[in-house]
N, C-alpha and C positions, 0 to 999 in steps of 0.2 A: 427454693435454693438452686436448681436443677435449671431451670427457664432460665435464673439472673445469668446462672453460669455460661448458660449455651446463648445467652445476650452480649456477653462480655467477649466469648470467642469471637461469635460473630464480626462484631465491632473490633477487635483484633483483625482477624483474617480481610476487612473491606478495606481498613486501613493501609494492611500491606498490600493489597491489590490496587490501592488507589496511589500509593509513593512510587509505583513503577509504570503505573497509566497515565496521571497526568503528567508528566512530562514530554511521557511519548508521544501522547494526543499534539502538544502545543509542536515536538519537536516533526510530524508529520504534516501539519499546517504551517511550520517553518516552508518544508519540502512544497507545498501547492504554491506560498510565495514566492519562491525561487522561479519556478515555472513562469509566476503572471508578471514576475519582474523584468523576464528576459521577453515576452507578450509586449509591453506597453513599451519597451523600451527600442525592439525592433519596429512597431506599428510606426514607428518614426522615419523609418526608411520607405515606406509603401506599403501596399498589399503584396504586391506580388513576393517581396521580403518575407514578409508577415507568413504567407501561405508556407511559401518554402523551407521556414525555421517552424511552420508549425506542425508539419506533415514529418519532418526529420522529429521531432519532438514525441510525437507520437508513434512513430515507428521505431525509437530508440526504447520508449517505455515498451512497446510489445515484442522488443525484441530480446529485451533481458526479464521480464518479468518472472522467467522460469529459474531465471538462475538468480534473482534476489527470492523469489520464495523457497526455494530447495535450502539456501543457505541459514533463513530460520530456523534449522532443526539444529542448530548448532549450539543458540539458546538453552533449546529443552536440555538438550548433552549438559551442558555447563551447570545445568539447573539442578539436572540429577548426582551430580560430584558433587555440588556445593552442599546438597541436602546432606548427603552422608558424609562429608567434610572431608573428603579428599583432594587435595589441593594441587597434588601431582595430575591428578587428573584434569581439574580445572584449567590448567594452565597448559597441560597438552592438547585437549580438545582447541583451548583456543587457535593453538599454534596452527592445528592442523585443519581448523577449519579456513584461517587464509589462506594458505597451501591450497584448498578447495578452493577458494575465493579468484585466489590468479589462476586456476586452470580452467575454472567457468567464465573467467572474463575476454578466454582468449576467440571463442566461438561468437561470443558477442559481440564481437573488436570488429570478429572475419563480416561477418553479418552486413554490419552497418557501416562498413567501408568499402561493399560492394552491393550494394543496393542500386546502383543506377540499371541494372537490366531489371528490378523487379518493376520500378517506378517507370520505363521505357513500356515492359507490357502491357499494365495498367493503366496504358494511355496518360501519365502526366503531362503536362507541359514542361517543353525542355528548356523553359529559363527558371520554372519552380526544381524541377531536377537540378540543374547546375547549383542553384540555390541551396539546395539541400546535400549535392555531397559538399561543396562547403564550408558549412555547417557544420557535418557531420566528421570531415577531415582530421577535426580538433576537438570537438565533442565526446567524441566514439573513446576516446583514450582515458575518460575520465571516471569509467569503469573498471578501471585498475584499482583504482585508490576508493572509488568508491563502492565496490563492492566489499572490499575490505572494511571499508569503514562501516559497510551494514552488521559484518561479522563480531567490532569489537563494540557495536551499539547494540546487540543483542549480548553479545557476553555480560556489556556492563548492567543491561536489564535482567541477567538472571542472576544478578549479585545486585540486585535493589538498587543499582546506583545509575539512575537515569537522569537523574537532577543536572549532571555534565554535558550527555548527549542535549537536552535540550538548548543549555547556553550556547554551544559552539553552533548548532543547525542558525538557533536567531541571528547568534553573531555573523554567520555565513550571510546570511538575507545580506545586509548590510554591507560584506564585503563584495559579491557578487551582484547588487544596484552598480556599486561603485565602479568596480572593474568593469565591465561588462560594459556601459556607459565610457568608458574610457578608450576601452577597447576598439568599443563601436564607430565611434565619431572621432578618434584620434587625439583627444584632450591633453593637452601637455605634450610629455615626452613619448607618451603611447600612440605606438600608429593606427592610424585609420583601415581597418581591417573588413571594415563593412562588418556581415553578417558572420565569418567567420571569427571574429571578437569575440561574440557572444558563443563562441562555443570552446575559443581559448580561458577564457575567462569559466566555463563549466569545469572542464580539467584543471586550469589551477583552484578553484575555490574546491572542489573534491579532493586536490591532492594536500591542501592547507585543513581541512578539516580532518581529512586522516590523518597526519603527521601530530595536529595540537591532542588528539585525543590519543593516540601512543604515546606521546610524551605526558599527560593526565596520567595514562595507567604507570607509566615506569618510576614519578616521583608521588606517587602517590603512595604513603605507610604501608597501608595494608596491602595495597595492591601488587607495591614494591616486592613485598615479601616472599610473593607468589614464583618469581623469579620466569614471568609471562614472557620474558623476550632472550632468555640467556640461557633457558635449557635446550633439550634435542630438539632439533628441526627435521630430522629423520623420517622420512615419509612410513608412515603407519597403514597401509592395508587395508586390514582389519576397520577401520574407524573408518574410512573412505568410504568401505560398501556398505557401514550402516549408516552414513553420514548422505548416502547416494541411495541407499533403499527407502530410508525416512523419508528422506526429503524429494524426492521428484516428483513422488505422488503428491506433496503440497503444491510442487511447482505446478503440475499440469493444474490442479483444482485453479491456480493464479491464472493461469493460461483460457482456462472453462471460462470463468468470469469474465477476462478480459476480452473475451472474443464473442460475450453476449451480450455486452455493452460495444461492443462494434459492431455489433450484428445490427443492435439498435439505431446506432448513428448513420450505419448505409440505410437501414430501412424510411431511417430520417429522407434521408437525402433522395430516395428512391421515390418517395411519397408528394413532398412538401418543401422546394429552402427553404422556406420560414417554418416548417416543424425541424428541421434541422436547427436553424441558429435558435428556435426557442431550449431543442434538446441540448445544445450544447451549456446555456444559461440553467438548466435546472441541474441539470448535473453536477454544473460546478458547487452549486449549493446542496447536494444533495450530500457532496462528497465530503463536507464538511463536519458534517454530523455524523458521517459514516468513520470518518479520519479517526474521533471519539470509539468508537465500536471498535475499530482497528485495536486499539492502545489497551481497552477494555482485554481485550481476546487474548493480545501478547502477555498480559500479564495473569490471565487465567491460565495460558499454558507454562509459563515461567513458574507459577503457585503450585498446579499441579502435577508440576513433575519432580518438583523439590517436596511435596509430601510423601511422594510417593515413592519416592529415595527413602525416605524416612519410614518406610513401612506405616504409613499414615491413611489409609483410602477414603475414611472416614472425614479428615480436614482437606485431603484431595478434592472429593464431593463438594465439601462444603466451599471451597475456593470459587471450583465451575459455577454452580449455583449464583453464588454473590454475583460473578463477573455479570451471569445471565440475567437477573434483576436490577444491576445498577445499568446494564446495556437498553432495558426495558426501559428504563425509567427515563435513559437518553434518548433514545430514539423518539420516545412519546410525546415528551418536550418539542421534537423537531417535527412531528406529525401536528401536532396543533400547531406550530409556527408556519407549517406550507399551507393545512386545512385554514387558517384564518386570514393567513395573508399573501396566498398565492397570485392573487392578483394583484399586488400593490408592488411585490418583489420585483420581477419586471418591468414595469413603469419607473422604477429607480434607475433602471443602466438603458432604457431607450425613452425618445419620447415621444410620450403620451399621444401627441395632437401628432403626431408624422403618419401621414395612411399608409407608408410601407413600414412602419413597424406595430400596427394593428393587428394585424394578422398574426405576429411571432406572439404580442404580449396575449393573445388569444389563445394559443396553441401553447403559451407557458403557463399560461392558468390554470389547463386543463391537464397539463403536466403533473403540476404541482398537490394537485390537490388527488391524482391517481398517487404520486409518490408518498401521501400522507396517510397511505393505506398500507403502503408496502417497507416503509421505515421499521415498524417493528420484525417483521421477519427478515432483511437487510442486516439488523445488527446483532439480532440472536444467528443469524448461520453464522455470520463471522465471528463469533464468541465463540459457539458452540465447536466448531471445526478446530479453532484451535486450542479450547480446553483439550478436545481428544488428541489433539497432536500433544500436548503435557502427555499423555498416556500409551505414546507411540503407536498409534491406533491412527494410520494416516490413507491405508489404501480403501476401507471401507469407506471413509469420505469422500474420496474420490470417486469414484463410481455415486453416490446419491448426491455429492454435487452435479457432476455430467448429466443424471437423470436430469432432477430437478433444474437447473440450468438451461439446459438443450430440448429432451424430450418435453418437460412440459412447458419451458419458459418461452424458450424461440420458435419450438412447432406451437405454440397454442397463440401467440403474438401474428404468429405469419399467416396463420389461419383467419384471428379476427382481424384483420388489416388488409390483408389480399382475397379472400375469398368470402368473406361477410360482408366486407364495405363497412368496417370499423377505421380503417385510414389509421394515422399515426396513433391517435389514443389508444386505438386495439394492440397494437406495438406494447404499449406502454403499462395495457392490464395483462398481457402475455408476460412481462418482466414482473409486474407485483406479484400476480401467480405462482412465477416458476421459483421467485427469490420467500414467498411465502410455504410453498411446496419443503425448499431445501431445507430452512429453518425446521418446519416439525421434523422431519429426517433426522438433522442434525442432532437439535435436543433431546430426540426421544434417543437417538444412538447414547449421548452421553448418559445419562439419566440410567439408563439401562445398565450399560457399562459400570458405571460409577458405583451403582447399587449392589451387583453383583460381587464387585471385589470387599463390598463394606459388607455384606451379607457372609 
C-alpha cells in the first residue's frame, strides 16, 4: 500500500514538473528561432552584414546575461508566496521585480550602445563595427521590455501557468520573420533599413510580447483578482537586497558558463577555422537538448521552493530528484543521437563531396560524439543548480560552478589542446570534464542539502 502510494505521488509531483517545463522547453527554442531567423534572413545582404549582426548578437547575449539570470530569483520569490497562499505578496514581488527589471536594463542599454571602443581594441574591422552599432542602435532598447517580460514569464511559471508564455514566444517567431524581413528590404510601406531593421523589429516584437502577456495577466480571472498591476508600486528595499543577494550569484554562475563556451570558441578559432565553424554547428545542436534541461531546472526550482513554503522538505526532495531523472533520461536520449549519428548531423547543412568542408564535417564528428559523453552532466548541473536555487542556496553554487567550469574545465582543455598536442578535441574533453566535474558537485550539494532538511 505504501509503494502504490509513494507511485501515485510520484506521478503527481512529475506531472506538475512537466506542466511547467514543457512549455518552457518549446518557449526557449521559440527564443533560438528567433535568433536563426534574423541569421538567414540577414545572410541575404552579404557576409560582411551577416558578421556584423552576428558579433552584435553575441555580445548583446553576453552582455545581459547577468541581468536575465539574477532576475530568475524572482520566480523562486513568487513560488514561495504562492506555496503559503499569500497573494499580497505574489503580486508585490512581481511588481517589484520589474522595478528590478528596468534598473538592470539600464547598464545593459549603456553597455551595448557603447561598444565601438571595445570592438576598435579588439582589432574589428571598421565596416563589421559600423555594422554592429547599427544594429545595435535599435536592438539594445529591446531589453526594456524584454527583460520585463522574462520577469512576468517566470512569475507565470511559478503559478503553473506557462502554457501562455509558450503561445506568444512561437507567435513572436512569426511576427519577428515577418517584420524583420520587411524591415530589412523595405517591403511595402516599410522602409528599407538594411541591417538596422532587424534590430528595430527585435525591440518592437520584445515590446509586443510584453504588452500581450500583461494584458493575459490583467483579464485573466484569477489572475485578475490578484490585483498585479493596481497595487503599490513603492519601491521595497528590503525585497531589492534579497532580490540582489539571491540573485547575482546565479547571474555570475550565467556569466562562468557563458565565458567557458567562449573560451571554447576563441580556442576554436585559435586552433583551427574549420574547428571553429565545426564548433559552432555542434553547439547549436547541443543546445537544443540542453534548451530541455534548462525548462527541466526551472521548474525543479519553481517545485521546490513552493514545497518548501509549504513546510514540505520531504516533496521538496522528491521534486529535485524527479527533475534529475527526467533531465537524465533527456539528455541520454541526445547522447545516443550525437554517439550514432554525429557523422551524418553535419553532412546535412554542408556538402559532402566539397574538400573545404571535409575538414569542418571531420572536426564535427569528433565534436559530437565527445559531446555524447558530456550530455549527461550538462543537464544534471543545470537541474541540479537550480533545484538549489528553489532552496535559496545560490552562492555555494557559485563557487563549485567557477571551480568546476574554469579550474577544471578551461585549465584542463588548455592544457590538453596547447601543451599535449590534443588541438581542438582536447578543448573539447576539457569542457565534458569540467561540465562533468560541476554536475557531481551540484547533485551531491542538493542531495545533501535536501536530505538534511527531510532528516
Amino acid at each position: 500500500m505504501l509503494s502504490r502510494q509513494n507511485n501515485q505521488v510520484n506521478i503527481f509531483e512529475s506531472l506538475a514538473l512537466l506542466k511547467i517545463a514543457w512549455p518552457l522547453a518549446i518557449a526557449y527554442l521559440g527564443e533560438m528561432a528567433m535568433f536563426v531567423v534574423d541569421v538567414i534572413i540577414i545572410s541575404r545582404l552579404g557576409p560582411i552584414e551577416l558578421a556584423g549582426v552576428g558579433l552584435s548578437s553575441t555580445l548583446a547575449f553576453e552582455g545581459s546575461v547577468l541581468a536575465v539570470a539574477t532576475l530568475s530569483i524572482v520566480g523562486v520569490l513568487v513560488s514561495q508566496a504562492n506555496g503559503r497562499g499569500d497573494n499580497v505578496a505574489i503580486a508585490h514581488r512581481l511588481r517589484q521585480g520589474l522595478l528590478v527589471a528596468l534598473f538592470m536594463s539600464v547598464p545593459v542599454i549603456l553597455f551595448l550602445t557603447n561598444l565601438e571602443p571595445v570592438l576598435v581594441l579588439f582589432g574589428q574591422d571598421p565596416e563589421v563595427i559600423e555594422i554592429s552599432n547599427r544594429y545595435l542602435f535599435y536592438a539594445s532598447w529591446s531589453f526594456i521590455p524584454g527583460l520585463c517580460f522574462l520577469v512576468m514569464k517566470d512569475f507565470l511559471a511559478a503559478l503553473s501557468r506557462t502554457l501562455p508564455v509558450m503561445v506568444i514566444t512561437v507567435a513572436a517567431i512569426g511576427l519577428k520573420a515577418a517584420l524583420s524581413y520587411a524591415l530589412v528590404f523595405g517591403v511595402g510601406p516599410f522602409p528599407d533599413l538594411d541591417v538596422a531593421g532587424a534590430g528595430l523589429a527585435t525591440t518592437i516584437v520584445s515590446s509586443c510580447m510584453f504588452v500581450v502577456i500583461c494584458i493575459y495577466c490583467f483579464f485573466q480571472k484569477e489572475l485578475r483578482a490578484l490585483a498585479l498591476f493596481t497595487g503599490s508600486w513603492l519601491f521595497d528595499w528590503e525585497l531589492w537586497k534579497r532580490i540582489l543577494r539571491l540573485g547575482l550569484p546565479i547571474g555570475f554562475i550565467a556569466v562562468f558558463e557563458a565565458g567557458l563556451f567562449a573560451f571554447v570558441a576563441l580556442s576554436m578559432g585559435a586552433i583551427d577555422p574549420n574547428a571553429l565553424a565545426a564548433n559552432q554547428i555542434v553547439f547549436n545542436f547541443v543546445g537544443m537538448s540542453f534548451m530541455i534541461a534548462m525548462a527541466l531546472g526551472d521548474s525543479a526550482a519553481i517545485r521546490v521552493a513552493f514545497h518548501l513554503a509549504r513546510e514540505d522538505p520531504l516533496s521538496a526532495r522528491r521534486a529535485g530528484v524527479l527533475s534529475l531523472v527526467m533531465a537524465a533520461i533527456n539528455m541520454g536520449l541526445a547522447a545516443v543521437v550525437y554517439m550514432t549519428l554525429g557523422a551524418e548531423i553535419p553532412a546535412l547543412l554542408l556538402d559532402a563531396n566539397s574538400p573545404e568542408s571535409q575538414p569542418v564535417i571531420a572536426f564535427a564528428a569528433a565534436f559530437f560524439f565527445i559531446a555524447a559523453f558530456f550530455q549527461l552532466g550538462d543537464g544534471l548541473q543545470a537541474v541540479a543548480s537550480r533545484a538549489l536555487r528553489g532552496m535559496e542556496d545560490t552562492f555555494v553554487p557559485l563557487c563549485l560552478a567557477a571551480f568546476g567550469y574554469w579550474i577544471v574545465g578551461a585549465l584542463t582543455g588548455y592544457v590538453l589542446a596547447f601543451h599535449l598536442g590534443y588541438g581542438a578535441e582536447g578543448i573539447w574533453v576539457g569542457l565534458a570534464f569540467g561540465l562533468t566535474v560541476t554536475a557531481v558537485l551540484m547533485v551531491s550539494r542538493f542531495l545533501i542539502l535536501s536530505k538534511r532538511l527531510v532528516s
